[in-house]
N, C-alpha and C positions, 0 to 999 in steps of 0.2 A: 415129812421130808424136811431136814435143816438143810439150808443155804447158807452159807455163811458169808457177810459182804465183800471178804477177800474173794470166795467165786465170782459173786457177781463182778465187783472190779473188777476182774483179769478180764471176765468173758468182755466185757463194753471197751476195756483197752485194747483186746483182742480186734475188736469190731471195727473200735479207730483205726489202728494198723493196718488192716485188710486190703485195702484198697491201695496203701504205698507197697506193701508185700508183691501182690497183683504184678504192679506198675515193674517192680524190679526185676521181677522174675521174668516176666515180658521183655524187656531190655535186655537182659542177657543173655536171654534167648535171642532174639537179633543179634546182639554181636556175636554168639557165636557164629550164629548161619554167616554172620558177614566172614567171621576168622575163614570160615572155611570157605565159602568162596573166592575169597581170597588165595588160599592154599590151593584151589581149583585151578584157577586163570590169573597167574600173577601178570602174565603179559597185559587181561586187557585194566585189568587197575593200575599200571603203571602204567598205559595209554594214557586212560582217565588223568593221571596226576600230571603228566606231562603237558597233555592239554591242558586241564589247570592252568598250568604256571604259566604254559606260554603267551593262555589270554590275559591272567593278571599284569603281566609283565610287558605284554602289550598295551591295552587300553585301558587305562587308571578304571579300577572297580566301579570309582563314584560315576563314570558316566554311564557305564553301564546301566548299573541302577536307576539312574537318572532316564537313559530312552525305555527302559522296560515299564519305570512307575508309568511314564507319558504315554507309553504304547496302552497300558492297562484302563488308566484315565480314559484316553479315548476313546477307547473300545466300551466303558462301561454305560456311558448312557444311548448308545443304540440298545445294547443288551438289555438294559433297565424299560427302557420303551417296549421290545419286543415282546417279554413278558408282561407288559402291563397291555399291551394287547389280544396274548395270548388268553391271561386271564379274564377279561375284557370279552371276548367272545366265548368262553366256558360259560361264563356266567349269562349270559343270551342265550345260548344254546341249552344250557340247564333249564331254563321259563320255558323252553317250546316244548321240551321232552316233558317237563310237568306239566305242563295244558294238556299234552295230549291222553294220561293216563288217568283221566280224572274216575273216579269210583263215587258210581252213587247209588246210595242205599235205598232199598223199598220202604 
């Protein structure tokens, strides 16, 4: 069997590309679903954009952004604690279940 290195290259440029190919085909598959729901319920996407504008144009972006980061912030080291609790007693709890299954050989 000859191979000849123009096969090989293609097939390995092939390889590289794959994954952008993927990604694209993926993507416009979503806009279309979006196209068409949109052509579905123009009424509630023109809500959506109306409300948009109306909070843009109320309360300048940055603050927004600004109480949601702080909201986020806040919230995250309770969250970070709990987990390290949760983990924190798996792992205690993991030592009594293996004590209790100990195997011993004759």
């Amino acid at each position: 069997m000859d191979i000849s290195r123009n096969q090989i290259s293609l097939t390995s440029e092939q390889r590289r590309k794959a994954p952008y190919l993927q990604f694209q085909k993926q993507l416009e598959d979503h806009l279309n679903e979006l196209k068409a729901d949109l052509a579905e319920r123009p009424f509630l996407w023109l809500a959506i954009a109306f409300i948009a504008g109306v909070v843009s144009h109320t309360f300048p972006v940055r603050i927004l952004f600004l109480v949601v980061l702080r909201l986020i912030s806040w919230l995250a080291g309770p969250v970070i604690l709990l987990m390290g609790i949760i983990k924190i007693s798996e792992l205690f709890c993991g030592f009594r279940r293996n004590a209790e299954t100990v195997i011993e050989r004759p």
